[in-house]
Structure formats: structure tokens, C-alpha cells
C-alpha positions in Angstrom: 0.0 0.0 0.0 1.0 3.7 -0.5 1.0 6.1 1.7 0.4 10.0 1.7 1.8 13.0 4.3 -0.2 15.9 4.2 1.4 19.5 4.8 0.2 22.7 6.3 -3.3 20.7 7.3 -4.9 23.4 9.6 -5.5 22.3 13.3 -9.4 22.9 13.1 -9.5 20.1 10.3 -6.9 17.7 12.3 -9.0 18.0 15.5 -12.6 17.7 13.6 -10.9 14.2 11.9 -9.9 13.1 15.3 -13.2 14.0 16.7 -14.8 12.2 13.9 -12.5 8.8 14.0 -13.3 8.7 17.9 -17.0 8.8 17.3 -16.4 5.7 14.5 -14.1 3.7 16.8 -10.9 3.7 14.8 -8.1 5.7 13.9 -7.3 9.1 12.3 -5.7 7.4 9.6 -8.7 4.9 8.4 -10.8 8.0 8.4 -8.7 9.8 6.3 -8.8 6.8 4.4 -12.8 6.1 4.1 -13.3 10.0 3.7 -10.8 9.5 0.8 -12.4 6.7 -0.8 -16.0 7.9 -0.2 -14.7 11.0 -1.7 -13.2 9.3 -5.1 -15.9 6.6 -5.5 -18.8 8.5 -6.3 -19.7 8.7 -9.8 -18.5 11.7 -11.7 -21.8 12.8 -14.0 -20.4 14.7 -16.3 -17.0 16.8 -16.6 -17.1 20.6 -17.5 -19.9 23.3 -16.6 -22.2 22.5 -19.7 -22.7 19.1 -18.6 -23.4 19.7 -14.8 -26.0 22.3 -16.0 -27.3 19.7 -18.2 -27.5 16.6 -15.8 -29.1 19.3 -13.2 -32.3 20.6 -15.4 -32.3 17.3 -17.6 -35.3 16.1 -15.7 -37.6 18.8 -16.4 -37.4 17.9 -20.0 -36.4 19.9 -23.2 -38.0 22.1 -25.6 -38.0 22.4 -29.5 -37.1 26.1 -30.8 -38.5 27.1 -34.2 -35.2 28.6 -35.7 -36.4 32.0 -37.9 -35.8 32.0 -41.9 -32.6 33.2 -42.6 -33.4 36.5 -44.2 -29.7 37.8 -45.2 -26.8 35.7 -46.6 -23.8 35.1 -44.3 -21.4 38.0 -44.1 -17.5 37.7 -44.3 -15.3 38.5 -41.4 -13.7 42.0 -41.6 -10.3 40.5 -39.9 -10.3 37.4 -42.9 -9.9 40.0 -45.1 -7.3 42.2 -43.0 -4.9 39.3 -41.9 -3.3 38.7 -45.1 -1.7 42.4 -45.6 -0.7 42.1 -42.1 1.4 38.9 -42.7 2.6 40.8 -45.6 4.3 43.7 -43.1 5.2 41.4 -41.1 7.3 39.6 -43.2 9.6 42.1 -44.6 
């Protein structure tokens, strides 16, 4: 087994883990241990922001949004059109 030392733990924390690990009947160390693995083993539901908002409201159902006509043809970025002469300076 591996084993772990933990810096700079602040003494409220140590004494609430001793505290705790009295109440359970064993030692500071096996409750670092289950808190550890309780910690790691639950299941992770999804990874970024997007997905936690996602697996939070996904319950409630979705909805279907009509998307409007497009109306005007699909203008071209003003920087495409600039970067080129700006390599150019660069480059000389």
C-alpha cells in the first residue's frame, strides 16, 4: 500500500478528523482513508460546466425552438480579409 503526508493541514481540520474517528471507533488514519475513498468513488456525471447544468435541469425535460428564416446571406469576417496584408508587413 501507499501512503500519503499531508502538509500545512490546519489544526481545526486535524482535530474535527480526530473527533470524527473517535466517534467511529478507529483511527485518524482509516478516516482519512474512508473519507478518501468515499470522496473518489462517487460517480462523476459529467465533466465541464455545460454538462453539470445539463445533468441538473435534464429532468424537467427539453424544448423544440423554431429557428427564424434566414433573411440575409452570411457576411464575411472583416479581420479574414485584414490578416493577409498584415502577414505581408510582417514579413519584410
Amino acid at each position: 500500500m501507499a501512503s500519503i503526508t499531508i502538509r500545512n493541514l490546519d489544526h481545526e481540520i486535524k482535530a474535527r478528523l480526530r473527533r470524527t474517528a473517535a466517534e467511529h471507533g478507529h483511527s485518524m488514519a482509516e478516516e482519512a482513508r474512508q473519507i478518501l475513498r468515499q470522496a473518489l468513488d462517487k460517480p462523476r456525471l459529467g465533466r465541464g460546466l455545460g454538462s453539470r447544468i445539463h445533468n441538473r435541469y435534464a429532468a424537467f425535460g427539453g424544448i423544440d425552438l423554431e429557428l427564424p428564416p434566414r433573411t440575409e446571406s452570411p457576411r464575411t469576417n472583416a479581420i479574414t480579409h485584414a490578416a493577409p496584408a498584415a502577414t505581408r508587413q510582417l514579413s519584410r
